[in-house]
C-alpha positions in Angstrom: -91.2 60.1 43.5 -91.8 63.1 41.2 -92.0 61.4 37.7 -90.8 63.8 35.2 -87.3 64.7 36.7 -88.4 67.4 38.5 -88.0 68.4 42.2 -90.7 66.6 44.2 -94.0 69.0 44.9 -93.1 69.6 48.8 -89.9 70.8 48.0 -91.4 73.0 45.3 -93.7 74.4 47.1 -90.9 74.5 50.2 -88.9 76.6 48.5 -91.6 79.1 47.6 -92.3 79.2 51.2 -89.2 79.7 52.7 -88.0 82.7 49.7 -91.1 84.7 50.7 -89.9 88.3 52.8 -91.4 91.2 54.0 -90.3 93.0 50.5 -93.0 90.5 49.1 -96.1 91.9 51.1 -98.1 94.2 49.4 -100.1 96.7 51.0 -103.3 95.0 50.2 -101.9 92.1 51.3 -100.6 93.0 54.4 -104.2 95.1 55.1 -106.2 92.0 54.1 -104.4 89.8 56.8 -104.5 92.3 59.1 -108.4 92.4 58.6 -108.7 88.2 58.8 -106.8 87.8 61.8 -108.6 90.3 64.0 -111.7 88.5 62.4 -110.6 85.3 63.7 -109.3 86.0 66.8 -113.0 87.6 67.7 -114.9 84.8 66.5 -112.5 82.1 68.6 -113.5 84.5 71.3 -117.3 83.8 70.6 -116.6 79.9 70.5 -115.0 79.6 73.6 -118.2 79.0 75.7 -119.6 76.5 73.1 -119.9 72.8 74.5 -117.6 71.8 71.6 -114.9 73.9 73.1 -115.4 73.1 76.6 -116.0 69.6 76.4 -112.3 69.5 74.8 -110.9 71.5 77.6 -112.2 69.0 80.6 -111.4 66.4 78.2 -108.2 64.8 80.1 -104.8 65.5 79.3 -106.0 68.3 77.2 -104.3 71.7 78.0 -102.9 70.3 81.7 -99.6 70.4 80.6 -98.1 74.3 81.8 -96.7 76.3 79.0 -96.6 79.9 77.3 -99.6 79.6 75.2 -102.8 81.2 75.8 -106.3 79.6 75.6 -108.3 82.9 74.4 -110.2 84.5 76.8 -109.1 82.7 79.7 -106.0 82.7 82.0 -104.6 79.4 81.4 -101.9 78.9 79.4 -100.6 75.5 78.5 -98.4 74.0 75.4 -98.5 75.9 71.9 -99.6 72.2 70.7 -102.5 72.2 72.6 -103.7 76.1 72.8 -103.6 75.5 68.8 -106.1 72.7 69.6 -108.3 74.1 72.0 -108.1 77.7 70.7 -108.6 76.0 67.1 -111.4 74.2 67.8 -113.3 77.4 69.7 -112.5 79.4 66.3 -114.8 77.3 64.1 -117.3 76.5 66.5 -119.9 79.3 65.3 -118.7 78.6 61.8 -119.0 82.7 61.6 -115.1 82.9 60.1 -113.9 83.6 57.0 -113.9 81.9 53.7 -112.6 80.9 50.5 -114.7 80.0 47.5 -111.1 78.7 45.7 -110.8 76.5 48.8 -113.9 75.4 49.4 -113.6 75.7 52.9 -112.2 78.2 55.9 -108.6 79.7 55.2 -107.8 81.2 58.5 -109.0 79.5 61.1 -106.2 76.8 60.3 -103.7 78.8 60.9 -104.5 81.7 64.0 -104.3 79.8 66.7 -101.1 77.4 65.9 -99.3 80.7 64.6 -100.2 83.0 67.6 -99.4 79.9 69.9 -96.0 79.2 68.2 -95.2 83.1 68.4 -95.9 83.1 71.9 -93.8 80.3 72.7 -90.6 81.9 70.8 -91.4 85.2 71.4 -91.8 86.1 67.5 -93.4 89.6 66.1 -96.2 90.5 64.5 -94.6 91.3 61.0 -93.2 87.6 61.6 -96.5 86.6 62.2 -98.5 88.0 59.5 -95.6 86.8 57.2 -96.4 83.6 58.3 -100.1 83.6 57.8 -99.6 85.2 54.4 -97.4 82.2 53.1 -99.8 80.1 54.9 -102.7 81.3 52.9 -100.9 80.6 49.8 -99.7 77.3 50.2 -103.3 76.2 51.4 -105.6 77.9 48.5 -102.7 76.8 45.8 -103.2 73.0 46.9 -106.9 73.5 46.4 -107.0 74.8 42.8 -105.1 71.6 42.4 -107.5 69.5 43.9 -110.8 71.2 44.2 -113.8 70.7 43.5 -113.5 66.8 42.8 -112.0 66.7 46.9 -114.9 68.3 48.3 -117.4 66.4 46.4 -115.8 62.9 47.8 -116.6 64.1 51.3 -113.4 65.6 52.1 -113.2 68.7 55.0 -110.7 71.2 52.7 -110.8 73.3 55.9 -108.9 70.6 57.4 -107.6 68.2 55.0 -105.8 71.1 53.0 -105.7 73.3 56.3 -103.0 71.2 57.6 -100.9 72.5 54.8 -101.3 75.7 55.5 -100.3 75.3 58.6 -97.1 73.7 58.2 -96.2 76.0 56.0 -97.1 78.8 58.3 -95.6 77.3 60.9 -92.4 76.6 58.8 -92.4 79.7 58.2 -92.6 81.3 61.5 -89.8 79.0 62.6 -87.2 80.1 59.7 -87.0 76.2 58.9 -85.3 76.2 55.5 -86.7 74.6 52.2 -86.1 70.6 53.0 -87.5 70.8 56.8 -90.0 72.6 55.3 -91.1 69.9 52.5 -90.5 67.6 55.2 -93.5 69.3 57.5 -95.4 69.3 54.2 -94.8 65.6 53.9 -95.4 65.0 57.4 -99.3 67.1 56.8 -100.0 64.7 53.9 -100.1 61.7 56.7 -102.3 63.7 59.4 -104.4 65.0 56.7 -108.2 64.3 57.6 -111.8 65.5 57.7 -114.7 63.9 56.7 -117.9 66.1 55.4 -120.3 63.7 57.1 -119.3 64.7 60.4 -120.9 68.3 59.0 -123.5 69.2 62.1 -121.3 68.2 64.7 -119.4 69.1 66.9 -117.0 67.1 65.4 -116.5 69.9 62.2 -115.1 72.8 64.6 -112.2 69.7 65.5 -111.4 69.3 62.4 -110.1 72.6 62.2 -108.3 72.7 65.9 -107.1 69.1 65.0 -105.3 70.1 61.7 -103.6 73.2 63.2 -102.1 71.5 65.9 -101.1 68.6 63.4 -99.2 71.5 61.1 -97.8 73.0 63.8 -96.4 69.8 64.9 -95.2 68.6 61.8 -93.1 72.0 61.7 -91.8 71.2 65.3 -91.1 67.9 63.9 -89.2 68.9 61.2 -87.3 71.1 62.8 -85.8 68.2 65.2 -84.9 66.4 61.9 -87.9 64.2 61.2 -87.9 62.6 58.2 -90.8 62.2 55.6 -91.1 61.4 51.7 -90.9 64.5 49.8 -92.6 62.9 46.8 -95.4 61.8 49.0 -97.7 64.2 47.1 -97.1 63.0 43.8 -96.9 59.5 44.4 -99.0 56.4 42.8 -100.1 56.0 46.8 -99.8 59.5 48.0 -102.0 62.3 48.7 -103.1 63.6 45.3 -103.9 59.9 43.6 -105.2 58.5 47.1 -107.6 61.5 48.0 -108.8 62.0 44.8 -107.7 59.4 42.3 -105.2 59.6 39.4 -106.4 62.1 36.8 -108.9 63.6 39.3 -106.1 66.9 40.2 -103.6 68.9 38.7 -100.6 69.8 40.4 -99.5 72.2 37.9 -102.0 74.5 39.0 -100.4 74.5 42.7 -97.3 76.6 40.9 -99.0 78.5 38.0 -98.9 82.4 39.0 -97.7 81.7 42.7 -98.0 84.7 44.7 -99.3 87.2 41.3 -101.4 88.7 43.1 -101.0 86.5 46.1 -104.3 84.0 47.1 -104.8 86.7 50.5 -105.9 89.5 47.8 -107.9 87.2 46.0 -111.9 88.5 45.4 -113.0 84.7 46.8 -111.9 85.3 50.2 -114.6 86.9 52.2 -115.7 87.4 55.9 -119.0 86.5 57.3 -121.3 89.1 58.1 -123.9 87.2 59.2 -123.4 84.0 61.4 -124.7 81.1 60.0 -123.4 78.9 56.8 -121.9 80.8 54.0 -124.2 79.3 51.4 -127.4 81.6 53.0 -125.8 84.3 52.8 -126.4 85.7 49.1 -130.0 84.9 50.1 -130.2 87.4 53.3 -128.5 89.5 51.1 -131.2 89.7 48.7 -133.7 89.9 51.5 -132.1 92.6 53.5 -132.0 94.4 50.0 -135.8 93.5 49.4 -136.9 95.0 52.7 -135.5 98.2 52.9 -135.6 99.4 49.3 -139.6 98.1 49.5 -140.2 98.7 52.6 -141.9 95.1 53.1 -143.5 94.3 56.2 -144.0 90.5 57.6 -147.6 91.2 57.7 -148.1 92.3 54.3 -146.2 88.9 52.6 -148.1 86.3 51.6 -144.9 84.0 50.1 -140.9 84.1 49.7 -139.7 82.1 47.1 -135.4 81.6 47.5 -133.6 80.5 44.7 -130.2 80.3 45.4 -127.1 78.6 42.8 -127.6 74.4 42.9 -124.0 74.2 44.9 -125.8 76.4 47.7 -128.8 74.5 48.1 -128.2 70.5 49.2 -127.2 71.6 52.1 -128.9 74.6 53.2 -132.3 72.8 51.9 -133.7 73.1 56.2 -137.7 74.1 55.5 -138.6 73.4 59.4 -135.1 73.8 61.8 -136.3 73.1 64.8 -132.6 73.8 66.6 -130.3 76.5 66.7 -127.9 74.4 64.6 -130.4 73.3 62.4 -131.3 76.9 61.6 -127.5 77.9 60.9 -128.3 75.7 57.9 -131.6 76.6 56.8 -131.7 79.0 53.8 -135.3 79.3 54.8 -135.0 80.3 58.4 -131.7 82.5 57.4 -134.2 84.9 54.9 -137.3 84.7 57.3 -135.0 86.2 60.1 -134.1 88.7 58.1 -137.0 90.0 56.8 -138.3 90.0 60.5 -135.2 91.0 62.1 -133.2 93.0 59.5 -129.1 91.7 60.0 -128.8 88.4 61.5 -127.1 88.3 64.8 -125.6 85.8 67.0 -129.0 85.7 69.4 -131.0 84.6 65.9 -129.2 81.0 66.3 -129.5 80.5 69.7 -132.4 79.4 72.1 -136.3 79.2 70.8 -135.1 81.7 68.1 -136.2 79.3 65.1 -139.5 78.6 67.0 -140.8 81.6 67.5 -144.3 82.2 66.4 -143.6 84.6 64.0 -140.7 83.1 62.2 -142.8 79.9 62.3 -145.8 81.5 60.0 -143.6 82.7 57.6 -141.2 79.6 57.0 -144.9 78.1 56.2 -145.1 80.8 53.2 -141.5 79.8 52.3 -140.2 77.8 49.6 -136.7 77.0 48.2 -135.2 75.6 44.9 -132.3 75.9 42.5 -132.4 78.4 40.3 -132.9 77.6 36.8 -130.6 80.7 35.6 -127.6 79.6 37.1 -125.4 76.7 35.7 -123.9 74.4 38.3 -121.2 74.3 36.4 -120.7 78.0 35.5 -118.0 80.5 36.6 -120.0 82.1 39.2 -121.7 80.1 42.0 -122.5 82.1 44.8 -126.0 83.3 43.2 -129.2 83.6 44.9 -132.7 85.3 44.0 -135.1 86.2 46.5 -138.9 86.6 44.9 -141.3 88.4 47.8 -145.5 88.3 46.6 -147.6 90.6 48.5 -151.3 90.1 49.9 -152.0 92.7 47.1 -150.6 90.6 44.5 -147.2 92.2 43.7 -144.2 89.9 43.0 -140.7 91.9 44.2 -137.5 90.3 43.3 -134.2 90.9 44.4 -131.0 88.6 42.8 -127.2 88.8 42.4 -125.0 86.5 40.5 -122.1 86.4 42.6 -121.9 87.3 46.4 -118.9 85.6 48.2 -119.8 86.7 52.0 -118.1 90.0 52.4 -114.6 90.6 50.5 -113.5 92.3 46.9 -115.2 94.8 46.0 -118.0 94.5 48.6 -116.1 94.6 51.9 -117.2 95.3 55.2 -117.0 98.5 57.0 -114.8 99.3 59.4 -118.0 100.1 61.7 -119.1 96.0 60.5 -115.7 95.0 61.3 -115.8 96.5 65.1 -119.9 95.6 65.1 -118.6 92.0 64.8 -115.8 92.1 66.8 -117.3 93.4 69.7 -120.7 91.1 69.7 -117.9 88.4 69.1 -115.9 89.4 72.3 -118.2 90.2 74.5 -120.0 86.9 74.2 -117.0 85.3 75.0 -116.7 87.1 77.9 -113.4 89.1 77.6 -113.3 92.3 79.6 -115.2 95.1 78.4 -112.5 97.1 78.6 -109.9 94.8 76.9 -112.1 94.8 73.5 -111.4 98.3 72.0 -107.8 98.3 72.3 -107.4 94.7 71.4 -108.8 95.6 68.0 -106.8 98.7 67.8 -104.2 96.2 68.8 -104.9 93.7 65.9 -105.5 96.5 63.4 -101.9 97.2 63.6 -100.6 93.8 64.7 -97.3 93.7 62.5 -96.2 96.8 64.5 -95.9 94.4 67.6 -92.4 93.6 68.4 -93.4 90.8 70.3 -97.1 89.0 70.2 -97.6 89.0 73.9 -97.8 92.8 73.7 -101.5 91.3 71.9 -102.1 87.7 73.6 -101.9 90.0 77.2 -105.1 91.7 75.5 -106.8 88.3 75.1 -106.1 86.8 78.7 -109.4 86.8 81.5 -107.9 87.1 84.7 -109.8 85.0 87.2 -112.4 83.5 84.8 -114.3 81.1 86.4 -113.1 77.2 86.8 -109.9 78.4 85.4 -107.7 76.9 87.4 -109.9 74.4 88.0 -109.9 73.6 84.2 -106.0 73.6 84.1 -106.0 70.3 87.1 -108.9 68.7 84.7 -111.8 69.9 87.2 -115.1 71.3 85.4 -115.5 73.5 82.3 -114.7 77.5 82.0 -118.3 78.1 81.6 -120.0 75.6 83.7 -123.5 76.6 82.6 -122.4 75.3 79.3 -123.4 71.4 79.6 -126.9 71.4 77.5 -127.4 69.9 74.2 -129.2 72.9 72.7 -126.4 75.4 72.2 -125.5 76.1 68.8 -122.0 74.2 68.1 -121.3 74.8 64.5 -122.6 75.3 60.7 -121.3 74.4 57.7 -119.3 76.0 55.0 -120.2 74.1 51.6 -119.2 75.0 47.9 
């Protein structure tokens, strides 16, 4: 129970959730969602043939049951629990989405697939939609400045563990629950919270994320049949706050301090990835990328790279030899080398005999990595990196930045990166070429949709193959998908 008299912090936060309108959504808001979700939806695209997602889909019982939902790129449609799951799961699984520094994890991908599987199950809008994910965002990042960074550096997923949130509110949201159901699907997320950090390099990390969306959508479903949960199980001496990170170790007043002014979606820590491999390379490749053209280096002319990134980027991303494609998504080291050899990383660069190339192997033995003594671990600004390049003639070139938080504030992508992206995204996942251009077109004006199957329609793969073997629990989408080589997942770290 709240301990001061006041309303318990689900409810709070409920009501917050549920008073939230279309008259709220400014136009940076609504241009900034607009942006993630098409972001998403691409890169759950490109995780659909990963083992990690098929393995789920001929997993039994998964997705057997008929319903209205899509699974993305395919023409099966089961439940909206289980498309969340599946669809989910496929949308982290190249750990190329989008990010929040505040969080400490990935803000959309909990929340896409349950919300575009709800919405196609009731028939709901885009405006509803994006509503929804707005809110969503909120609730999420809000519960993380309460929490953060002592809950990441226990071991907790915030993708997931604080995902789940997000979701039932979203999902609250989406359903017009009112402000008790909705502190009720709140309470109901603090009991299916879960994610542990040391199941980081698994396939196990993308499930996190498909595992918490469905668990917030279902606590919404839940709570709309007239569940019932413990609104003060947030605040309480053995609830979610005190248990996950231990009395004194979070403040709840900072969940409710400036809600929605500006709201967390416009915030300058939420980024896309550009490149796609962990987060915590990326102000690195920046820096190399910079290096190389403004110098004009060439491979052959370097005779050592010396990466100093911010301590909290390093642990890690601290990979001198990856001998994998997953190993490499988490090599700082590989990450620069590939970019001085192969200017913007692509999805090919971590996939493969990429990281064992001869080339790339010579220069990883000229490469060294360590935290950089200019940057407090404790300061304001923790997305650092400086990138030091010596010559064969001598010369020492140097490159840094203080604060690079992927691609978002004032240093967003283009819309030509955007479609870039998108494209390489859908393609690999094997949705019709001619599907891709107006489904971005779609999602680049998706609150104009009176109904999201006027989008979903966009997403569906008539007659991919093992379909309908897939939906009677025969083999996999993507048979060719069964090695143990294919890159699953990276890591997002603080």
């Amino acid at each position: 129970m709240a301990s001061t008299g006041e309303a318990p912090i689900t409810l709070r936060m409920a009501e917050r959730i549920c008073s939230f309108s279309r008259c709220d959504l400014t136009p940076r808001a609504l241009r900034q969602a607009r942006t993630a979700i098409a972001d998403t939806i691409g890169v759950t695209l490109a995780g659909l043939p990963e083992a990690c997602t098929q393995i789920l889909l001929r997993t039994p019982g998964v997705a057997a049951a008929p319903g209205d939902a899509l699974i993305f790129g395919t023409a099966r449609r089961t439940t909206a629990l289980d498309a969340a799951l599946v669809n989910g799961t496929a949308s982290h699984a190249l750990d190329y989405d989008d990010f929040s520094s505040d969080m400490g994890g990935h803000q959309s991908v909990p929340l896409v697939a349950p919300l575009f599987a709800l919405a196609e199950e009731r028939g709901a809008s885009g405006e509803r939609l994006v509503l929804a994910y707005v809110i969503g965002i909120e609730a999420m990042i809000r519960l993380a400045r309460a929490v953060n960074f002592v809950h990441y550096d226990k071991g907790w997923h915030p993708t997931a563990t604080l995902g789940v949130f997000g979701a039932a509110a979203a999902c609250s949201h989406l359903l017009g629950l009112d402000a008790r159901r909705t502190a009720t699907a709140l309470a109901l997320a603090a009991s299916m919270a879960s994610g542990l950090k040391a199941n980081f390099g698994t396939m196990t990390k993308p499930f996190h994320v498909g595992h918490c969306g469905r668990n917030g959508l279902l606590a919404a479903l839940m709570a709309e049949q007239g569940f019932e949960a413990r609104h003060g199980v947030m605040e309480h001496k053995q609830g979610f706050l005190d248990v996950f990170n231990g009395p004194g170790l979070h403040d709840a007043l900072r969940i409710f301090a400036g809600w929605g002014d500006p709201w967390e979606i416009e915030a300058p820590g939420i980024a896309l990835k550009q490149f796609p491999c962990c987060g915590s390379t990326h102000p690195a490749i920046a820096m190399m990328l910079q290096l190389a053209k403004e110098e004009g280096i060439a491979a052959k002319d370097v005779a050592r790279i010396e990466i100093l990134p911010h301590s909290r980027r390093l642990p890690h991303t601290d990979n001198p030899w990856p001998r994998t494609p997953l190993e490499a998504k988490f090599s700082v080291q590989y990450a620069v080398v590939r970019a001085l050899l192969s200017g913007t990383p692509r999805l090919a660069h971590f996939e493969g005999e990429a990281p064992l190339e001869p080339e790339v192997q010579r220069l990883l033995a000229l490469t060294s990595a360590a935290p950089h003594p200019g940057m407090p671990a404790d300061g304001p600004n923790q997305w650092g990196a400086e990138v030091t390049v010596t010559l064969q003639d001598g010369r020492r070139l140097s490159r840094r930045v203080d604060q690079l938080v992927g691609r978002g504030g004032d240093n967003p992508m283009s819309s030509e990166e955007l479609w870039e992206k998108f494209r390489d995204c859908a393609e690999r996942g094997g949705l019709p070429r001619e599907n891709v251009a107006p489904l971005f077109d779609r999602l680049e004006s998706i609150e104009e949709a009176t109904n999201i199957r006027d989008v979903t329609r966009l997403l569906e793969r008539p007659g991919a193959p093992g379909a309908e073997a897939g939906a009677r629990g025969g083999r996999p989408l993507f048979a060719e998908v069964e090695r143990s080589d294919v890159p699953l997942e990276t890591s997002w770290v603080p």
